[in-house]
N, C-alpha and C positions, 0 to 999 in steps of 0.2 A: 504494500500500500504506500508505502514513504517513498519507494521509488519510481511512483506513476505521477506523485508532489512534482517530486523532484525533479522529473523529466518534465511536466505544465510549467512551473512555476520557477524553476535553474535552483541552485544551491542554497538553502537560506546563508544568509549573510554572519559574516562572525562578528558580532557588533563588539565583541569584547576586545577582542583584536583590534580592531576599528581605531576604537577609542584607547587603545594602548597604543596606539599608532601615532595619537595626537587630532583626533577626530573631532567636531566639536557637535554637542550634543545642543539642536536648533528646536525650540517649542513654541513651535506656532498658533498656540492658542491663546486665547486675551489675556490681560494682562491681570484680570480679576481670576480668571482659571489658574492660570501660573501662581499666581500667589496661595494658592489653595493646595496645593503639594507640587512639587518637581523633582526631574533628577538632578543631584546633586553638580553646582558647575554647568548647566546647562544655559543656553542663552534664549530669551525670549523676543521675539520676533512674530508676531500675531501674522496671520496668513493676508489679512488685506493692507498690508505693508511692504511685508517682504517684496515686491518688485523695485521699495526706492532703497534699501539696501543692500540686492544684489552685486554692486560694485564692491563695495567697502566687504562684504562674504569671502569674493573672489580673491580679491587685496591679500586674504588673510592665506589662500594658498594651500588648503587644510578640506580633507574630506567633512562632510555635512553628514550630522545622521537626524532626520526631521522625525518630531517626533510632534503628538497633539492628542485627544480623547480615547480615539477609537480608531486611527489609522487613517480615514478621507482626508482633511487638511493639512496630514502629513504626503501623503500620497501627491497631492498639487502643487506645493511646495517643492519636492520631488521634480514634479516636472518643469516648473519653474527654474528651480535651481539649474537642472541639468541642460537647462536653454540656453543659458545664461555662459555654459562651459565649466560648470563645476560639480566635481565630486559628487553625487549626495545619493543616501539609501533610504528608502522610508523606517525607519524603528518603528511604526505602528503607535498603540498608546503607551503612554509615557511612563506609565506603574509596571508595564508588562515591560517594556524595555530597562527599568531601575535593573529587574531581576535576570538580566541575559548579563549586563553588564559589571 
């Protein structure tokens, strides 16, 4: 069963790797969510922003792991980001990603 994922979906990602790598962990959900738990170190970057900070992202030269509730405005961001020429992987939501990392 894991390798029929595997084969739809490609490898999941090694986020711990990632982020031992020097990844930065990007949470794009409001700024009132953010405050309400996060991962530790992580940057907050609300989804309906992130288009005027993807220069200064770039600048920094460093894979993205987006992370936000439930995985969709990680997912966008995602695409955004990777328009842009940078790095990034969706982490999904933000508690489920605390515990991979």
């Amino acid at each position: 069963m894991m390798n029929i994922f595997k084969s739809m979906f490609g490898p999941a990602e090694d986020f711990k790797a990632l982020k031992e790598a020097g990844a930065i962990v990007l949470d794009v959900r409001t700024p009132a969510e953010f405050q309400s738990g996060h991962v530790k170190g992580s940057v907050n970057i609300p989804l309906d922003i992130l288009n005027k900070q993807l220069n200064s992202l770039k600048k920094e030269g460093k894979a993205i792991i987006a992370v936000c509730r439930s995985g969709n405005r990680s997912a966008m961001a995602v695409s955004q980001l990777k328009a842009a020429g940078i790095e990034a992987y969706n982490g999904g939501a933000w508690n489920s990603l605390q515990g991979k990392i």
